[in-house]
C-alpha positions, 0 to 999 in steps of 0.5 A, spaced: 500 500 500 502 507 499 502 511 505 498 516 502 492 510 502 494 509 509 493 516 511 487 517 507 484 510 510 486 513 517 483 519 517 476 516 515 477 511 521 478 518 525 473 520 523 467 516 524 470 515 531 468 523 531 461 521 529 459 515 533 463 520 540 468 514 540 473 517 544 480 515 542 485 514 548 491 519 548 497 514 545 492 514 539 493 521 538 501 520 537 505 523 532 511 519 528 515 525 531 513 525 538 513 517 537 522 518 536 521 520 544 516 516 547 520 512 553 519 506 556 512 508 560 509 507 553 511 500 552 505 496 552 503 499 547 509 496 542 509 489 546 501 488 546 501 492 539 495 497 541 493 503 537 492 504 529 493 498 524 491 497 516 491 491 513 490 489 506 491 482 506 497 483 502 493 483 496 494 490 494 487 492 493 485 495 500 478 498 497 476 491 495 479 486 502 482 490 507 479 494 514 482 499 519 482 498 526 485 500 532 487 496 538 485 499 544 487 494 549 490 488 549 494 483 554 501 479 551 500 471 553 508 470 550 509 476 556 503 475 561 508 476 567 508 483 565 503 484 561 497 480 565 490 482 561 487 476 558 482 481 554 483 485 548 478 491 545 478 493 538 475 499 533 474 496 525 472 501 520 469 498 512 466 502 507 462 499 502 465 494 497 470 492 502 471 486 506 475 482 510 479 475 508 476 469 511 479 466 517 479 462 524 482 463 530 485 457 535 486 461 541 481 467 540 473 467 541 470 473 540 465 477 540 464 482 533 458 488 534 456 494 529 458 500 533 454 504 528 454 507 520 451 502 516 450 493 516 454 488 516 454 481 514 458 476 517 459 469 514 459 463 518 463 456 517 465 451 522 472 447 521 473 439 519 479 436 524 484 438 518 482 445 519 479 446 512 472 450 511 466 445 513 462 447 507 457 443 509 455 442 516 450 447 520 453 452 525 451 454 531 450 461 532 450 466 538 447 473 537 446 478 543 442 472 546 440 468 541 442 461 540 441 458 533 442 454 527 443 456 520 446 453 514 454 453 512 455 459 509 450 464 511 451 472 512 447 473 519 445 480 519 448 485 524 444 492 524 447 497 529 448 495 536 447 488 534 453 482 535 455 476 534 460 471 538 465 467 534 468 461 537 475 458 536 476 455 530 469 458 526 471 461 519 468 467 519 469 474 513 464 480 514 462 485 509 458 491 508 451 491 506 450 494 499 447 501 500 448 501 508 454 505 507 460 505 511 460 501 518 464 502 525 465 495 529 467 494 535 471 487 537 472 484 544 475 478 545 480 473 548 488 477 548 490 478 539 496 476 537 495 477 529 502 474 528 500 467 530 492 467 531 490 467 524 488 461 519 486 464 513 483 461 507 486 461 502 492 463 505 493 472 505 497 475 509 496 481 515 499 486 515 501 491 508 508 493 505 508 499 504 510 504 498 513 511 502 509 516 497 508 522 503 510 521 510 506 518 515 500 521 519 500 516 524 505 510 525 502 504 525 502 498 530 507 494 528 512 501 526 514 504 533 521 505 534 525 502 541 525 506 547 
């Protein structure tokens, strides 16, 4: 992706945050030249990877699959002892025509609400023991309350304030609604690790390479220089 993309993609999240009176925490609002003198006190924002993140799936088509997020909160398992917080907190921001490549996670469950703006549509599958797609057994789903059955490959539905739990090893993509226009999710979960928590399928990868056409507006989860 070109920075400039990321810029563009990182303003927009901003500003639906700005619409829907989400209020971001301080470490959010960093310059990259502040960044260059931030000592020790903020490093559990760079072991847990909390704040702004793009991914593009490694596709180089963020318009069609790819999301902004930011990591809120976060705990580290590899670091515990330091870093002992068991649950995670994100924002997730899609326009319409973008969508989120199909995946599961081993360790991870959790739970995905519309936070406001249009709908979205999560997909659902179950895993065979070999980990591959089930396309054909019925899932079990959890949405505020609710328990059902739906076929293999069903979208469900989240309007704003809707939301539904993920459960370790189901796959799962999520796109906007045509015509609901662009969505604010919210995430909360077991503690992320989006270096070793993702089975994608098809395999993509998570985090973009990034062609330096203007400077950064905001560094990155996985940007932030040493102490």
């Amino acid at each position: 992706m070109k920075r400039s993309e990321i810029n563009k993609a990182l303003h927009e999240l901003e500003d639906m945050c700005v619409k829907y009176r989400f209020a971001l925490p301080p470490f959010c609002h960093f310059t990259p030249e502040e960044w260059k003198n931030i000592g020790h006190e903020y490093d559990e924002v760079r072991d847990c990877m909390l704040g702004w993140d793009i991914t593009d799936f490694g596709m180089g088509d963020f318009d069609k699959i790819g999301f902004s997020l930011i990591t809120i909160r976060n705990g580290n398992r590899a670091m515990s002892d330091k870093y002992p917080k068991v649950y995670a907190e994100k924002l997730l921001y899609l326009k319409e025509g973008q969508c989120a490549a199909n995946h599961f996670h081993w360790y991870k469950t959790e739970d995905i609400i519309n936070r406001g703006g249009g709908n979205v549509l999560i997909r659902v599958y179950n895993s065979l023991p070999n980990e591959e797609i089930d396309y054909e057994s019925d899932v079990t789903v959890h949405t505020d309350g609710r328990t059902y059955i739906v076929p293999a490959g069903t979208q469900i539905r989240l309007t704003p304030g809707e939301s539904i739990h993920i459960q370790q090893f189901m796959y799962h993509d999520f796109a906007v609604e045509e015509g609901s226009g662009p969505v604010l999710l919210g995430e909360v979960s077991q503690c992320n690790d989006d270096n070793t928590d993702n089975r994608f399928n098809p395999p993509v990868g998570r985090f973009p390479i990034i062609e330096e056409d203007e400077a950064p507006y905001r560094l990155l989860c996985n940007e932030y220089p040493k102490a």
